[in-house]
N, C-alpha and C positions, 0 to 999 in steps of 0.2 A: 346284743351285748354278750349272752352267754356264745353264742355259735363262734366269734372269733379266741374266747376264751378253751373255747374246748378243742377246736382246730389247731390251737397254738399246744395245746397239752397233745394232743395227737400227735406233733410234730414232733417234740420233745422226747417224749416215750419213744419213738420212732428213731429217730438219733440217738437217744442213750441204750437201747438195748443190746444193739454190738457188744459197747464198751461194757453192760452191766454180765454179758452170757460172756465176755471172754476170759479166756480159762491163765489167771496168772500164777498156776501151778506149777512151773520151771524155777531150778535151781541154775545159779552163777555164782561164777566166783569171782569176787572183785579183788583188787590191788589196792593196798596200803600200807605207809610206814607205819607199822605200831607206835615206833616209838614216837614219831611226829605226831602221832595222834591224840596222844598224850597230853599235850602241851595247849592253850584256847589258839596260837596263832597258828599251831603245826594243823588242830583241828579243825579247821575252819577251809586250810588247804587242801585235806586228805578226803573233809566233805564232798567238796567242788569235785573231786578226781572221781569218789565212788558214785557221785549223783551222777556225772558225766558218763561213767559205764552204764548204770542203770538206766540211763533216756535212752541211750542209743540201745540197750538190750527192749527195752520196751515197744519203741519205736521197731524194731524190727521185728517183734512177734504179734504185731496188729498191723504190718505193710499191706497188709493183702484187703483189707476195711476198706469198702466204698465209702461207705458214710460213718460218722463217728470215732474215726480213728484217730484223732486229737483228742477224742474224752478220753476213748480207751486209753491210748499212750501216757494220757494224764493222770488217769486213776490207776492204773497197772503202775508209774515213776511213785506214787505218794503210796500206795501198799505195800511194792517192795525196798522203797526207803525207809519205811515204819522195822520191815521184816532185818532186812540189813544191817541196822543201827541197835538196834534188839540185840542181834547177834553176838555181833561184833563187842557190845557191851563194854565199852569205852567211856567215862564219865565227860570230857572234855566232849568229845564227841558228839555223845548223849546232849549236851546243852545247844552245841550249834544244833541241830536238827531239833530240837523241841523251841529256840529261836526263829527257825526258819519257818516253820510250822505256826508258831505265832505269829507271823507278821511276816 
């Protein structure tokens, strides 16, 4: 019992480490109405557009990942949505994203 338990944590480890050493220390600059962002319906749309830069920015600085490159891209999309939304400091905003985040 314990040997497929610890072979499976061995795999795990093994596929998250990519994603855990890779470096999401890059700045980008994303595209948004302000002023639609303002707004819960404008917000919600301008989400969609900034999350849609940030996958594909992310997705592109772990292409090169044999293995784990869906964590990384995953964890790299939910750290720099955190860092973005922060930023941007938008209250509307702020709520779709802490929304999304919930559920």
């Amino acid at each position: 019992m314990k040997r497929p338990l610890i072979a499976a944590a061995l795999v795990a480890a093994f596929l998250a480490a990519p994603a855990l050493a890779a470096s999401n220390d890059f700045e980008m600059a994303v595209t948004f109405d302000r002023a639609n962002a303002e707004t819960p319906e404008g917000a919600s749309v301008e989400y969609r557009k900034i999350r849609a830069e940030v996958v594909e920015r992310c997705a592109a600085e772990h292409a090169n990942f044999q293995v784990g490159q869906d964590l990384a891209t995953t964890l790299c999309t939910a750290q720099t949505m955190n860092k973005a939304i922060s930023a941007i400091n938008i209250p509307a905003l702020t709520e779709v994203h802490a929304a999304r985040m919930a559920g």
